[in-house]
N, C-alpha and C positions, 0 to 999 in steps of 0.2 A: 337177614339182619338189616336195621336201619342203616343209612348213610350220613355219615357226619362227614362235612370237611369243615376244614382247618387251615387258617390264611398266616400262615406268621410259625417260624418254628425256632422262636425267641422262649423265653422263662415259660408264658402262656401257655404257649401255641404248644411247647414240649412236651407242659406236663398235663395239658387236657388230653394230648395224642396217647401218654403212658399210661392213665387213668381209662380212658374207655376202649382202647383195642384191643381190648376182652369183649365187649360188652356192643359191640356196633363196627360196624364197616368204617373203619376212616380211612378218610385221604389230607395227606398232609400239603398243601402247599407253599414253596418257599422257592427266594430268590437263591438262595445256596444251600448245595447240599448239608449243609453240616449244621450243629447249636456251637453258640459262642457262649464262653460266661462273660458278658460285658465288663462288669464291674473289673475284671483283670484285664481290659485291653490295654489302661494307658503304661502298665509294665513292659508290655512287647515295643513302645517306641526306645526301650536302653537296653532290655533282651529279648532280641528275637525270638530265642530261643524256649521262651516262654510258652508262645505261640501255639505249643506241640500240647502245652496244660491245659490249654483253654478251649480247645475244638475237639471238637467229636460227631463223627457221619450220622446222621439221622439214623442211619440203614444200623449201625452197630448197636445202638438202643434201644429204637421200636423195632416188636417183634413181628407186630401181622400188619401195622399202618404201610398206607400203599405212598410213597415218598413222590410227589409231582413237583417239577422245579420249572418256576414260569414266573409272572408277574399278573396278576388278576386284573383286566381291564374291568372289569364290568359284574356287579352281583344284582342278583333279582331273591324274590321270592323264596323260590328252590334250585335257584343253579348259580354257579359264579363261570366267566367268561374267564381263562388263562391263555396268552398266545391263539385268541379267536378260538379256542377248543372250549365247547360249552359241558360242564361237571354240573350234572343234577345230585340237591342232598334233600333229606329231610330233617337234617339241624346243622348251623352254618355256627363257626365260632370264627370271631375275627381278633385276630392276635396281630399284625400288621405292625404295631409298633412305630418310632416316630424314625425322624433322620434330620441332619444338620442341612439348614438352607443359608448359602454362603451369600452375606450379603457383598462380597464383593467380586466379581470377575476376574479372578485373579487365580491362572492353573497351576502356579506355585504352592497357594496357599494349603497347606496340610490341614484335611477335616479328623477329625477326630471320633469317627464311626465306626471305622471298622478294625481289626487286630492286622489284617494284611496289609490294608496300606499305611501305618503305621510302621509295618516292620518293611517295608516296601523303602521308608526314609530313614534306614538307622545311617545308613554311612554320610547321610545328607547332615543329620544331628552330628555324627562322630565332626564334622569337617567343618562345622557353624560355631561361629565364636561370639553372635548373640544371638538368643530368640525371643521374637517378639509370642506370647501367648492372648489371643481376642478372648477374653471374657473371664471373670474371676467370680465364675459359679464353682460346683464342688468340682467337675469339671477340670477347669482351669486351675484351680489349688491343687489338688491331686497332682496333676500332670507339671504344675511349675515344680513340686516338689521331688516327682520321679527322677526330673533330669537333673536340679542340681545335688541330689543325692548321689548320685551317676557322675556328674560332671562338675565338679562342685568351680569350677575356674569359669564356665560359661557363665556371658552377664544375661540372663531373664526380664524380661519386664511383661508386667499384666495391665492390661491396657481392658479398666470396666467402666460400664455404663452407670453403676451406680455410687452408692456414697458409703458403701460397706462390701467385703466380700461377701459370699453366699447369703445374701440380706432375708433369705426367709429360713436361714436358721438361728439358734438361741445367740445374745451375747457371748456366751463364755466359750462356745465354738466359734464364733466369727474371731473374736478376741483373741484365742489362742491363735489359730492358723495364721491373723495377719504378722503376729509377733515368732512364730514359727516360718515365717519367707523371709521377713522384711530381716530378720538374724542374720539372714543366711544369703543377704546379701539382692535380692529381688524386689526392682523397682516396683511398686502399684502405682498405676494412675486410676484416678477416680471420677468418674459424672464425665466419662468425655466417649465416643464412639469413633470407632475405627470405619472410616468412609470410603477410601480408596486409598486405591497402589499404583506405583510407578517404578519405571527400573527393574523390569518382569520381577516384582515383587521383592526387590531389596530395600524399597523406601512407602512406607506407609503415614497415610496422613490422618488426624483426628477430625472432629466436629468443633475441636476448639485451635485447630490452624497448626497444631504439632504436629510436626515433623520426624519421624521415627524412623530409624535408618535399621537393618535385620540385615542377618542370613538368614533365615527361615523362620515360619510366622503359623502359629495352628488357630486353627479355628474353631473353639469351646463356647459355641452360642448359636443363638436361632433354632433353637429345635424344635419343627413343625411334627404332624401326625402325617401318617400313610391313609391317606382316606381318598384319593383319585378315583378310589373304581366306585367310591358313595355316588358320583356325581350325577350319573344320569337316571338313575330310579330313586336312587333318598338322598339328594341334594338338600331337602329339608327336614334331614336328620343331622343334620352338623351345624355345631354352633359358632360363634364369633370367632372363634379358636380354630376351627375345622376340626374338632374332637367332635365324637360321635356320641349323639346324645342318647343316654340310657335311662332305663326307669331302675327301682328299689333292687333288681332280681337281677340287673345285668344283662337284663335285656335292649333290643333295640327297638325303640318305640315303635308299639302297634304292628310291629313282629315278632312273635313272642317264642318260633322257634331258630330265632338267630340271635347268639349271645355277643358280647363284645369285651376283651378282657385285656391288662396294661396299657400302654403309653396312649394307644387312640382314643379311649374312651373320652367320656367328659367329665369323671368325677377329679372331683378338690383336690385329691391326695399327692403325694409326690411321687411322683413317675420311676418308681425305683422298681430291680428286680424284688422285692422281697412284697412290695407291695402287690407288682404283677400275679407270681405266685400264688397271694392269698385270694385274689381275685379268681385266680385259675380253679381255685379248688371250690370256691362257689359256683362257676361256671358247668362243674360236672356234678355238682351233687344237686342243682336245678336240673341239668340237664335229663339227669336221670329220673328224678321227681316228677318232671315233667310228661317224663313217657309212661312213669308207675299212675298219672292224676292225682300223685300226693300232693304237699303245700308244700311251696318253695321259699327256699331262706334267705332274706334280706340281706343285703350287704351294707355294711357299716363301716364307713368312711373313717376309720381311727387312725391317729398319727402315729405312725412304725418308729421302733428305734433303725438310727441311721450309724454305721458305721462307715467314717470317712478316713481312707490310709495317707499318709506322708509319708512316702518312701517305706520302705521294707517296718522298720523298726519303730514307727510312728503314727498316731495316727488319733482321731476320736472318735468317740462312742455317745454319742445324742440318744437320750429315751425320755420325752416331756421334758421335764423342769434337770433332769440328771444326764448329768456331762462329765464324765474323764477321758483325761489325755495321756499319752506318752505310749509305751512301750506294747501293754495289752492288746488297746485297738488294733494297731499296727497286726499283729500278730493274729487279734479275730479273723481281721480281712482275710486273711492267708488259707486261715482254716476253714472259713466260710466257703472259699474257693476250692480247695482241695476235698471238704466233701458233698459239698453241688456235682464236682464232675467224677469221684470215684462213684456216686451214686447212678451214674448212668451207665460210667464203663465195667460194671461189675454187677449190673441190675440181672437179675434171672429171669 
């Protein structure tokens, strides 16, 4: 059997692993044993207990994928470099995914990546009586609305760069969500950047000379690609962005048997699980076309409907020009969540 490996064992990286370890040799590699459903991580900063919904061992899912936990320095051709251990394949998927780059030096400051250290600061939240949140993407909406749904007496403030919440979604989502925080008591400030911290991180200062005093401050911005190991053979495959530039088929230019699928790549689209996914599934039906010399199916940059939660019980539902609010979305999320992960832990 052919050799696939596999960089990233996020939405992508999971489901090209469940889809071809019939069908070829994979090896999966990832920094953690386990899949996260991201889209539930900012519920685990008010229940931990969450936590236990949203992770699942690689090893309990894939049934014949050989599970390798490392960091990729280095990919070529036909091998990628993990911890100096050189993995020969003959088709490379790169699912890598992005991560939050703090622009401030500040070890207090809570990143908002991952579900453990998250759940790692709940007593820190319990014990905080304001938080400052960096950035009022979906992100930072999301997350200002988990806590004061949780904590409704803590004061919140969203401290954005721009002159609207989530500025590349429609009005009537931006519109609702601001008048859904600012109800509920949650300062916005707007067109100013958070620069630096003082007072290990109890006093933050803007671009426009404010002054912002916290207990604890998260950080819902800057989110770069995982492309370090592009650097020394296709440094001139990444674009301004450091997204990895692909052609029509999802491939990676002028290597045609290394695919690249979610957050790294370089297409237009929004960096969402649902988008990864759809990506994912062109990833393997190329992939396999490709070893059949059928013709491969183009990928088509379309804008996804986006379900965005407010707390348990709230939430919106974005698809092109159509938008409702209130209660439904709220409750998509949930379900969107609950059968992403029963479908792994009951997969046969």
């Amino acid at each position: 059997m052919k050799k696939v490996v596999l960089i990233g064992g996020g939405f992508a990286g999971s489901l090209i692993a469940r889809k071809l370890e019939k069908h070829f040799n994979v090896t999966l590699i990832d920094s953690k044993n386990y899949f996260e459903f991201t889209p539930g991580i900012l519920r685990t900063i008010v229940e931990p207990k969450h936590l236990n919904k949203i992770q699942i061992l690689h090893k309990n899912y894939l049934k014949k994928t050989r599970i390798f936990l490392g960091n990729v320095n280095e990919i070529g051709k036909d091998y990628v470099k993990v911890n100096h251990q050189k993995i020969k394949f003959d088709y490379l998927c790169i699912c890598s995914g992005s991560r939050y780059k703090a622009p401030i030096k500040e070890q207090n400051l809570i990143i908002t990546a991952r579900a453990t250290h998250l759940r790692n600061n709940y007593d820190r939240l319990c014990k905080a009586n304001k938080i400052l949140i960096i950035g009022g993407g979906i992100v930072g909406v999301e997350l200002a609305a988990e806590i004061f749904t949780h904590y409704p007496n803590k004061e919140i403030t969203i401290v954005h760069s721009k002159n609207k919440l989530m500025e590349r979604n429609n009005d009537k989502t931006i519109k609702y969500a601001e008048k859904f925080l600012t109800k509920k008591g949650v300062k916005i400030i707007y067109n100013e950047k958070v620069i630096d911290a003082k007072e290990n991180g109890k006093i933050y200062h803007t671009d426009k000379n404010r002054e912002i005093k916290t207990d604890l401050a998260f950080l819902c911005t800057g989110i770069i690609p995982n492309f370090e190991f592009m650097k020394k053979n296709f440094n001139n495959r990444l674009d301004e962005k450091s997204h990895i530039k692909i052609n029509k088929y999802l491939q990676l230019e002028e290597a045609e048997n290394i695919f690249v699928a979610g957050d790294v790549n370089s297409t237009e689209v929004e960096k969402t699980a649902q988008n990864s996914k759809i990506q994912a599934k062109i990833v393997v039906k190329n992939l396999i076309s490709l070893e059949k010399n059928k013709k491969l199916k183009e990928y088509e940059q379309d804008r996804t409907a986006l379900v965005i939660s407010l707390g348990k019980w709230d939430g919106i539902f974005e698809s092109n020009k159509l938008t409702f609010t209130g209660i439904m979305p709220g409750i998509m999320k949930s379900i969107i969540e609950w059968k992403e992960m029963a479908g792994l832990r009951f997969r046969r």
